[in-house]
C-alpha positions in Angstrom: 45.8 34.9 -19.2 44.1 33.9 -22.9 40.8 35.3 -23.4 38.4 32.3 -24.2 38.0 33.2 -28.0 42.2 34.1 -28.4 42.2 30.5 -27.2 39.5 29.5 -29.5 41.3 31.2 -32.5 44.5 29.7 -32.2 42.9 25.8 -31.5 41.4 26.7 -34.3 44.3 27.1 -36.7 46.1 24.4 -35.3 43.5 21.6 -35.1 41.8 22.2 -38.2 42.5 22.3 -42.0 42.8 25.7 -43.7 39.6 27.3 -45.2 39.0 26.1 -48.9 40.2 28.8 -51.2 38.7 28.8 -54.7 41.8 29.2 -57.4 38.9 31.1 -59.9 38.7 33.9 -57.7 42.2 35.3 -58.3 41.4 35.7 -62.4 44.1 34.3 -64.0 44.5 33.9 -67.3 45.8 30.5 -67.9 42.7 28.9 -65.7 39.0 29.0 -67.2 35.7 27.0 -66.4 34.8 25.0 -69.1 31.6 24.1 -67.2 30.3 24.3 -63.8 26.8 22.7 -61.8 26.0 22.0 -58.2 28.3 18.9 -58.2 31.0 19.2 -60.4 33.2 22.1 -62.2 35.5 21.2 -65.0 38.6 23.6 -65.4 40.8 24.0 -68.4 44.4 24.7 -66.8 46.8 26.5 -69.4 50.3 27.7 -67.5 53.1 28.5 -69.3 57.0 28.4 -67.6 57.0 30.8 -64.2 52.5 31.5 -64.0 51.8 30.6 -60.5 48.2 30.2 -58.7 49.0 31.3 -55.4 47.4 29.5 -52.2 43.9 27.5 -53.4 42.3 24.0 -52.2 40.7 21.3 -54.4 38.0 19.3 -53.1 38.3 15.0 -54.7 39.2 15.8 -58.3 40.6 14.7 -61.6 43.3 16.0 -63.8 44.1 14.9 -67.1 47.0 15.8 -69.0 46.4 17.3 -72.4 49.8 18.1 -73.0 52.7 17.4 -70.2 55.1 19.1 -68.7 56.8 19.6 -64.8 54.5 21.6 -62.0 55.8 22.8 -58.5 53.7 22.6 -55.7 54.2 23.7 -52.4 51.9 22.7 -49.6 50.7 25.0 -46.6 53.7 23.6 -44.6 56.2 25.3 -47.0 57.3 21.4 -48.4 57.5 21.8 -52.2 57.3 18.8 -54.8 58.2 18.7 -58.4 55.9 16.6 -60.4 56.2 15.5 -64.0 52.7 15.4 -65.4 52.2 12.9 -68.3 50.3 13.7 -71.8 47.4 11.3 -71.6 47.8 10.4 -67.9 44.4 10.3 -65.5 45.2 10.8 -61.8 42.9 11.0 -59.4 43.4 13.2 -56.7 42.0 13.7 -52.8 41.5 17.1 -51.5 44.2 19.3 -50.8 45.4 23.1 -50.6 48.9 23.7 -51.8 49.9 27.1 -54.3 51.5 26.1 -57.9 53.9 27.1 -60.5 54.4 25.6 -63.6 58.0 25.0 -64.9 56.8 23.9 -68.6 53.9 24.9 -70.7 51.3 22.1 -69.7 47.7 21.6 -70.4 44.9 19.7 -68.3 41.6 19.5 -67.5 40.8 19.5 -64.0 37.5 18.1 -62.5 36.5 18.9 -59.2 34.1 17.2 -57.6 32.1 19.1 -55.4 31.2 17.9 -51.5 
């Protein structure tokens, strides 16, 4: 038999979302914070081909797309997606963990919108 906080542990992991992960604390070189307050933190987002950000989450935020290119994501269920980001393109975006690796050298500024 399951001790009551085993139990609790595993519920836990199943039920509920991951743990927001913050992308700036792994010090990459291709990400800086252009500015940052209680509500908001704007992120300048600088990959080159193969730089990866490994496992983060984004609370509602904005990207837009400096200069274009393709980005891989893959999401916490191992499903990956390709997308083709578009110089001058807004998208607004809901909250999400994934990990990403840029195929092209892109450029955007990401705006997160803090909770």
């Amino acid at each position: 038999m399951r001790s009551p906080m085993v139990l609790a542990i595993i519920g836990a992991a199943v039920c509920c979302p991951l743990v927001a992960q913050d992308a700036m604390k792994y010090g990459l070189k291709f990400q800086n914070v252009l500015a940052e307050n209680d509500k908001v933190r704007v992120v300048h987002y600088t990959p080159q081909p193969g730089d990866k950000t490994p496992v983060h989450s984004h609370p509602n935020y904005v990207v837009y797309v400096v200069k274009g290119g393709k980005v891989k994501y893959t999401l916490p269920d191992g499903s990956t997606s390709v997308s083709e980001l578009k110089t001058g393109a807004l998208y607004l975006k809901g909250p999400v963990t994934h990990s990403d690796e840029a195929l092209d050298p892109v450029e955007t500024i990401i705006v997160e919108l803090k909770q």
